[in-house]
N, C-alpha and C positions, 0 to 999 in steps of 0.2 A: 275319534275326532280328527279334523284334518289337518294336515301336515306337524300332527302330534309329534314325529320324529324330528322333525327340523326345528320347529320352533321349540323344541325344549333341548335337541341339543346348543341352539342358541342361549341357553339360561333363561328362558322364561318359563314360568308354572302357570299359567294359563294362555285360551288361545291368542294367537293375536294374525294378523293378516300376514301369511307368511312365505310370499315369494321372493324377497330378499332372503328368506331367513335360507330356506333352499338354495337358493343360487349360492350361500357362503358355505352350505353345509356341501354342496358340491365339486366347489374347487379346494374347501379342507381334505374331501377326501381323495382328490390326486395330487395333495401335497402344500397344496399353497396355504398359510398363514392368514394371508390376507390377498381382496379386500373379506373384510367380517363386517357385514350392514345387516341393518333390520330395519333400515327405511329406504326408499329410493332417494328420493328429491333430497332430505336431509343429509344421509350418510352417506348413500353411492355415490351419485353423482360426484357429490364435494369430492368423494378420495378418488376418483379415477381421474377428477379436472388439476387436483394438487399435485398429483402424478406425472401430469403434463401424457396423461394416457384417455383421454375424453376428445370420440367424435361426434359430430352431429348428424343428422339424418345427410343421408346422398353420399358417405361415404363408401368410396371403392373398394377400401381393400380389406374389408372385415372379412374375419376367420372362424372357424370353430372352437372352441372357447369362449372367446368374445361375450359380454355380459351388452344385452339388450334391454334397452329403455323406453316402456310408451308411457304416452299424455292421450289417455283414453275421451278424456271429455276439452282438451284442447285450449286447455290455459296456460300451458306454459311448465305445469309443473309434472313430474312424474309419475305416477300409479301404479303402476307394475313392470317387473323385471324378470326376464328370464335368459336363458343361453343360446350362443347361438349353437346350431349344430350343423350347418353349414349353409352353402346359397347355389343356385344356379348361374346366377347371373342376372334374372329375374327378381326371381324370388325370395327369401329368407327364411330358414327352415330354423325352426328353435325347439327347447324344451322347457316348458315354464312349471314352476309350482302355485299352488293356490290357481291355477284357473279352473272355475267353477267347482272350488275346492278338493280339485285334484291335480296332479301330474302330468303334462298333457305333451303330446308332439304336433307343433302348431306350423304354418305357414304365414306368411304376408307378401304384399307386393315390396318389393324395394323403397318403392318411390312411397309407400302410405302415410299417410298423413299422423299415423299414430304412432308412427316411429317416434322418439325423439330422439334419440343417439345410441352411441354406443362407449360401451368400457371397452377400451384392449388391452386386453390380457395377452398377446403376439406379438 
């Protein structure tokens, strides 16, 4: 079943949509505590803006690490979340869980519209 490892090492016994859950089980495992989300728009975002660690799309100087936020259908709210793993300058190179219920190494423009921001973790 997919992303059976992360969403149960989050404490859940059934599936649930789980690329937050990966992205926490990710940065648990190079050490960090938190953040720990299992939603975007509910739980990310809120702890990376409480943090005073929340940017919005057209930021310059995200990093690898960095937790990436899109609004796939463009209301404003979040959908999915994954890392970044780095950028050109251009582009934005990430690693998401749950896309198309797998693991994936993804690209986008900088500028896309489905950004909506980002966590920094740097």
């Amino acid at each position: 079943m997919g992303g059976q490892p992360y969403w149960s090492w989050y404490g859940f016994d059934y599936r649930v949509e789980w690329c937050a859950t990966f992205v926490s089980w990710a940065f648990n495992q190079v050490g960090y505590s938190e953040p720990k989300f299992a939603a975007c728009q509910s739980q990310g975002i809120p702890y990376y803006s409480s943090m005073g660690r929340w940017a919005s799309r057209g930021y310059e100087h995200i990093a690898a690490g960095d937790a990436i936020f899109f609004d796939w259908e463009g209301d404003g709210s979040s959908d999915h979340v994954g890392i970044v793993i780095g950028t050109d300058g251009t582009r934005v190179y990430t690693v998401e869980g749950n896309s198309g219920d797998a693991c994936k190494v993804r690209d986008y423009d900088l500028n896309s519209s489905v950004i909506m921001g980002y966590g920094l973790m740097n």
